[in-house]
C-alpha positions in Angstrom: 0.0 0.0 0.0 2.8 2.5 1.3 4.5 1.6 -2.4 1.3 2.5 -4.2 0.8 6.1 -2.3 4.8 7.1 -3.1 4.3 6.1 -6.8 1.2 8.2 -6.9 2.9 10.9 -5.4 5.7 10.8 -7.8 3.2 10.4 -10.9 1.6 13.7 -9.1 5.4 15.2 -8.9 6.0 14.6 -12.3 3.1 16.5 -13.5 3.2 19.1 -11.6 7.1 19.5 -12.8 6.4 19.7 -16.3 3.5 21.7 -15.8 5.7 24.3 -14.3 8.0 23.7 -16.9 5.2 24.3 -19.8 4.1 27.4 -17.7 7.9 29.0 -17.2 8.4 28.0 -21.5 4.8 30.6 -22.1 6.1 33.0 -19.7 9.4 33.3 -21.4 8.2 33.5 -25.0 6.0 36.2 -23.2 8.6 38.0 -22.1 10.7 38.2 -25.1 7.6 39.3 -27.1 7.2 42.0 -24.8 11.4 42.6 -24.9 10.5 42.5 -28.5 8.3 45.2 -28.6 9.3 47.8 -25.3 12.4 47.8 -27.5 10.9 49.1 -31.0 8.0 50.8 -29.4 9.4 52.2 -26.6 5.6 51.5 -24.9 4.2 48.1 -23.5 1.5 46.4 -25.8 -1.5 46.0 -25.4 -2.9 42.3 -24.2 -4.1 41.7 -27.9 -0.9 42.5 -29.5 1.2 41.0 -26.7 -0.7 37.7 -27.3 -0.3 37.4 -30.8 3.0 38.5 -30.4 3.5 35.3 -27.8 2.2 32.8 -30.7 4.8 34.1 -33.3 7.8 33.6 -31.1 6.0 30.3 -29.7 6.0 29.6 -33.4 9.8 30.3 -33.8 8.9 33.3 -35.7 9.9 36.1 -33.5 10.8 38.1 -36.7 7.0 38.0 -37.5 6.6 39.9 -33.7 8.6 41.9 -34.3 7.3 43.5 -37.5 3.9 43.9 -35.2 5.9 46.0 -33.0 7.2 48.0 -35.8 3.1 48.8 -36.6 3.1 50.8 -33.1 2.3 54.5 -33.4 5.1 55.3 -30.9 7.9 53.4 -33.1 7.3 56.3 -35.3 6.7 59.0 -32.7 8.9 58.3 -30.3 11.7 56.2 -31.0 12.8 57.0 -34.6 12.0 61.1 -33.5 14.5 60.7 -30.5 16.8 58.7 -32.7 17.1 61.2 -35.8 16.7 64.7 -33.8 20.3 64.3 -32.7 21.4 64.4 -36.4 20.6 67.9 -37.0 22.1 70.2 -35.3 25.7 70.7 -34.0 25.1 70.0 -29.7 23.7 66.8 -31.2 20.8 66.9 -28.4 17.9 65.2 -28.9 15.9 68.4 -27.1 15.0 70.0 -30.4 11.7 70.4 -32.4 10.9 68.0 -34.7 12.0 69.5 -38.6 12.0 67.8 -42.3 14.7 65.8 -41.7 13.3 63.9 -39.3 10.4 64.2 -40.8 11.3 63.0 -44.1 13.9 60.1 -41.8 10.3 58.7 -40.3 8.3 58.7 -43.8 11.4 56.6 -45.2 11.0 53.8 -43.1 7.5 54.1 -42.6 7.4 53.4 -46.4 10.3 51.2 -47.0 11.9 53.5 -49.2 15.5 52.5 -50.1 17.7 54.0 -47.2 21.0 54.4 -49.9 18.9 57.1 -51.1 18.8 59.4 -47.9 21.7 61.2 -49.0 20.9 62.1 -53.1 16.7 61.7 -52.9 14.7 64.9 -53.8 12.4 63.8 -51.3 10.9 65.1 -48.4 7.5 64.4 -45.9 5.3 67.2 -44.6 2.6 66.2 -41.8 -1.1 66.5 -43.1 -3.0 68.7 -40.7 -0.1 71.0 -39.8 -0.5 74.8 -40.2 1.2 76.7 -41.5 2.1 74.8 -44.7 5.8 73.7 -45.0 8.1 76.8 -45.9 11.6 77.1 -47.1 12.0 80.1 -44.7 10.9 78.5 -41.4 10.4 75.4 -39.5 6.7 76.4 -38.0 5.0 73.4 -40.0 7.0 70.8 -38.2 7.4 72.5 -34.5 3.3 73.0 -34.6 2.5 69.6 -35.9 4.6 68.2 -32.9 3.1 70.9 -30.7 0.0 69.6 -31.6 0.7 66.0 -30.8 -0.2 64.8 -34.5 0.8 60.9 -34.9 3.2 60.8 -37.7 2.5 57.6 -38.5 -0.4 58.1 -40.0 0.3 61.6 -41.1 3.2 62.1 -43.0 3.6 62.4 -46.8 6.0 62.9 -49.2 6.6 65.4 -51.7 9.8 66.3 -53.3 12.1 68.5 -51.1 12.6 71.1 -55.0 9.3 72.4 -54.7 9.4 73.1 -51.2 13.2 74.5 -51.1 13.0 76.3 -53.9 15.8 74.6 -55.3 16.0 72.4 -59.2 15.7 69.1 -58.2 19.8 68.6 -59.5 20.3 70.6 -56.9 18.4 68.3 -54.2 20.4 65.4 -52.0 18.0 64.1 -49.0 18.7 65.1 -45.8 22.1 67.3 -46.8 19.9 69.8 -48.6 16.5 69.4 -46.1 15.9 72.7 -44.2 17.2 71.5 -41.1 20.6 70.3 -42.0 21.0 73.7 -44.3 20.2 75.7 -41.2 22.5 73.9 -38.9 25.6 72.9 -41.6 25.5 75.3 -44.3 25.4 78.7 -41.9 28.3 80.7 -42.0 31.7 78.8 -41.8 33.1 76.9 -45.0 30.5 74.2 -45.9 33.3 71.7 -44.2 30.7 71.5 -40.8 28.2 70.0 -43.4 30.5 66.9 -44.6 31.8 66.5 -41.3 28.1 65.5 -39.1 27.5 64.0 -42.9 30.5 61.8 -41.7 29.8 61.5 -37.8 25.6 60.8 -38.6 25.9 58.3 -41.3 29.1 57.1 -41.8 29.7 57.1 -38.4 33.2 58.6 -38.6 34.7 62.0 -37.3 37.7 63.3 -39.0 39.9 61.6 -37.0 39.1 58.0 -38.0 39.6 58.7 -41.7 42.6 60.6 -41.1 45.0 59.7 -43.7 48.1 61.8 -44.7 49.7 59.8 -47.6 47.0 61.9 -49.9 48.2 64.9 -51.9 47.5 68.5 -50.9 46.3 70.1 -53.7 43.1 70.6 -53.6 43.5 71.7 -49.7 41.8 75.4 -49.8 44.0 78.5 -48.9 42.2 78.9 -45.8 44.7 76.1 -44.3 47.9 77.4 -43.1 50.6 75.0 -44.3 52.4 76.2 -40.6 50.0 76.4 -38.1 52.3 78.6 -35.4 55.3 78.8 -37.7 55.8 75.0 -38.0 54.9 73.0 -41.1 55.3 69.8 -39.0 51.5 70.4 -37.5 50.3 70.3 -40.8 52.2 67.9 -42.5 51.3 65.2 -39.6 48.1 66.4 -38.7 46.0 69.1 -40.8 47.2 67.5 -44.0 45.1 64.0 -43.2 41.5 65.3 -42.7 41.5 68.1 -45.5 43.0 65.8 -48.0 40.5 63.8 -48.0 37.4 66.1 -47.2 38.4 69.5 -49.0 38.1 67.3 -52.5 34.7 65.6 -51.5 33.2 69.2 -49.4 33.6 70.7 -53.1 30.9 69.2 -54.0 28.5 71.7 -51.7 29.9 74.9 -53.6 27.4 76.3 -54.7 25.2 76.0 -50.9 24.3 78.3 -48.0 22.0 79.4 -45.6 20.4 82.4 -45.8 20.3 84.0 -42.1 20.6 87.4 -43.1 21.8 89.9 -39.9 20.7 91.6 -37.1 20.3 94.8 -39.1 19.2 93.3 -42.3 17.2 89.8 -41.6 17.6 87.7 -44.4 14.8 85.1 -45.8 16.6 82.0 -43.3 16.9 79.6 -46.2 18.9 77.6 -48.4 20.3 79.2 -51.0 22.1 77.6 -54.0 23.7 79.6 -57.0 24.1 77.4 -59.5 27.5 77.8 -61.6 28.9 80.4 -59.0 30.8 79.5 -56.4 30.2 80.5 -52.8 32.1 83.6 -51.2 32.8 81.4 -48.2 35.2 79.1 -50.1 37.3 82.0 -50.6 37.7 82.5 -46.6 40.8 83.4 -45.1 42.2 83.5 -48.5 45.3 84.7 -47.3 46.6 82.0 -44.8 48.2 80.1 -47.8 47.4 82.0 -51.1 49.0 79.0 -53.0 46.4 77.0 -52.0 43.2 75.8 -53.8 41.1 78.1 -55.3 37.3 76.5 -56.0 35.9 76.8 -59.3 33.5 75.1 -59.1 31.2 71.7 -57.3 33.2 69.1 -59.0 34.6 66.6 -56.1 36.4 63.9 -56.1 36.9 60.8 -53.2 40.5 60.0 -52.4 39.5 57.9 -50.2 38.7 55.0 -52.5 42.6 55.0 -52.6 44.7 54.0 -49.6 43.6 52.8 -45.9 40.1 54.6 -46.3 39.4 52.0 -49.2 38.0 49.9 -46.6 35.2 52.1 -46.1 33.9 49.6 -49.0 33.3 52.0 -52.0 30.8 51.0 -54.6 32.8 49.8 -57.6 29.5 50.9 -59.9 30.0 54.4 -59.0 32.6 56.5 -60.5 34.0 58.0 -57.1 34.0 61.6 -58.7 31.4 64.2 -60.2 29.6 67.0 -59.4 27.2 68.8 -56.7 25.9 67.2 -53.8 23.6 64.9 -54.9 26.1 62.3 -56.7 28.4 62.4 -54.1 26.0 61.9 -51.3 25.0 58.7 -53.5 29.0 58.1 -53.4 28.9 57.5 -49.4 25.2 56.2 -49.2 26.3 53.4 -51.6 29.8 52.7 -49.0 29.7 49.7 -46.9 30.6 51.8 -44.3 27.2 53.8 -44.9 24.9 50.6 -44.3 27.1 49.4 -41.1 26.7 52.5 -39.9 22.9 52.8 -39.7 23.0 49.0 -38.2 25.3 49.8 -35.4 22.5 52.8 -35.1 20.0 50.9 -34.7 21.4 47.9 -32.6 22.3 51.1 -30.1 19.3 52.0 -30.0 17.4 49.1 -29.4 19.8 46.9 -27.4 20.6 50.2 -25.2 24.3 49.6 -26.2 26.8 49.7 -28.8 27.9 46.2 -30.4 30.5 44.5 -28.9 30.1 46.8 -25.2 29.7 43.7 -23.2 32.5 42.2 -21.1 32.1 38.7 -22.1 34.5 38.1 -25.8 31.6 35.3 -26.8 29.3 37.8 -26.8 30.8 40.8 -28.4 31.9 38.6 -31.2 28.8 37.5 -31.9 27.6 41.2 -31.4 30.1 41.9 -34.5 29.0 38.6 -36.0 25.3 39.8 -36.3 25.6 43.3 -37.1 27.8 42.0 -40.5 24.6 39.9 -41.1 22.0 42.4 -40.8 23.8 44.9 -42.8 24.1 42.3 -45.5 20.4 41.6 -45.2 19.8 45.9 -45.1 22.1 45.8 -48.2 20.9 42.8 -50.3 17.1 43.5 -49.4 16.0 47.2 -50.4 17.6 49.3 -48.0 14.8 48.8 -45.7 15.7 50.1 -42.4 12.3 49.2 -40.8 13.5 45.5 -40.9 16.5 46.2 -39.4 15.1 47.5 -36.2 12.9 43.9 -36.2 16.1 41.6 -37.1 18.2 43.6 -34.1 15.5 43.2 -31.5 14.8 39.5 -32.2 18.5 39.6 -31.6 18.2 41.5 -28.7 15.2 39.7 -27.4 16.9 37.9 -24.7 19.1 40.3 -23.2 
């Protein structure tokens, strides 16, 4: 009898074991779904969503949850606003109003639309129901619609960025040329600010990590002194390796500027291109090395596809050389170094760190592992960055 009741009782054990098990499996695939989505959302679903969100990763298709998390109003509002706002302007704060770059950032991957083309597209999005309509000469549209609390996702659509700049559409290259970047970039200075934050936001590169000074000089502008305080060793082993490199490929924004008139004389605070004459800016400082290069126009050419910046992974369909903004923002939009770069974004900002920023070696290779994956997926499937965000937080997912 006693050995009856104890095999009973185990039977009853047993049960109740893989019950537990079965419940602690659901509550995990629960969990990551949720991961899943807090991470692309930035907002807990709701029980519907959370529970078909559950059966896809039950169903070893976590990839499937996470493109319902990408459907969340607050993917648009909140995360990819926070993550783009940062790109345009110079303190690189995320506490600005929202303007057509990230405007025109959001409508991209809302609609799929090839992310190689950010940099050459005469595209931009304006937000239905914002007043007043979108102006070359302010950014009131934008700063009212988010004022207003208007969901993006729903309201945004494009238009090309010519007819609201003002500008031919040759003249037009994505988010170099939207209002925002002009304003911040193209004011004052020597159009150099412009290719730099081009570099750090989406190649994600200052000048130092492309510094390279086996390049020739000569088309370094006479605005560089050739001996910083009397000693031509500063510029040989320093200067010389970030404007031999950039002065070539910042020719291409000649003909660019930003209108921001003066105190005494307000001017129309807008881009302003002149096609065929060169900007007064490029003649700066004209004196510090009058030997130097004199612009005559936006033809540029990238030196970097020579030498240790050839590992940036330059497109061997593309010339490497032409003129105005728009083909050489398709030269670095078309770099390997251009499609890593928005991965590592996004992993950042959906695994809350960069790759590889873990202690354990394992891990951080496989960090570097994945992101060479999804960047070949980003690459080889449309340039759709939406996807991204759901391969990195299925990757993510357990973290």
């Amino acid at each position: 009898m006693e050995t009856q009741q104890v095999s009973k009782l185990k039977k009853v054990g047993l049960a109740c074991l893989l019950a537990c098990v079965a419940a602690t499996a659901a509550a995990n695939d629960r969990d990551r779904a949720k991961r899943i989505h807090d991470r692309i959302a930035g907002v807990p679903p709701s029980e519907a969503t959370l529970d078909a969100m559950e059966a896809l990763v039950a169903a070893n298709n976590p990839l499937g949850a996470a493109n319902i998390a990408t459907q969340n109003a607050s993917f648009y509002n909140v995360t990819l606003k926070n993550m783009a706002v940062p790109w345009t302007n110079r303190d690189q704060t995320v506490f600005a109003p929202l303007n057509d770059y990230v405007a025109t950032f959001i409508g991209m991957v809302r609609d799929d639309v090839p992310f190689n083309t950010a940099l050459s597209a005469d595209l931009t999005y304006t937000v239905n129901g914002a007043s007043p309509a979108a102006s070359a000469s302010n950014n009131d549209h934008y700063a009212n619609a988010e004022t207003s609390g208007i969901n993006l996702m729903t309201a945004l659509t494009p238009t090309t960025q010519s007819s609201i700049q003002g500008i031919p559409a040759t003249a037009t290259a994505g988010f170099l040329t939207s209002r925002a970047a002009s304003e911040a970039f193209f004011i004052d200075g020597t159009n150099r600010a412009m290719f730099r934050f081009t570099m750090i936001n989406h190649m994600c590169r200052d000048m130092e990590q492309v510094h390279d000074t086996t390049l020739p000089p000569d088309m370094i502008r006479q605005d560089v002194s050739r001996s910083p305080g009397g000693d031509s060793r500063i510029f040989l082993n320093n200067c010389i390796g970030c404007h031999s490199g950039m002065d070539p490929l910042a020719r291409a924004f000649a003909y660019y500027d930003f209108d921001n008139g003066t105190a005494d004389a307000p001017g129309s605070m807008r881009l302003v291109y002149t096609a065929g004459t060169v900007q007064p800016k490029y003649f700066n400082n004209n004196t510090n090395f009058a030997p130097g290069f004199i612009t005559p126009d936006d033809y540029w050419e990238n030196r970097w596809r020579k030498g240790q910046n050839s590992l940036l992974g330059w497109s061997p369909t593309l010339p490497g050389k032409g003129n105005g903004a728009k083909s050489m923002g398709q030269e670095l939009a078309n770099s390997d170094a251009f499609a890593q770069c928005q991965v590592e974004k996004v992993f950042k900002a959906v695994c809350f760190r960069a790759p590889g920023a873990v202690s354990d070696a394992t891990k951080a290779s496989q960090d570097r592992s994945k992101v060479d994956e999804i960047t070949n997926n980003f690459k080889n499937n449309g340039y759709r960055l939406k996807q991204v965000f759901a391969e990195t937080a299925v990757y993510c997912m357990g973290d």
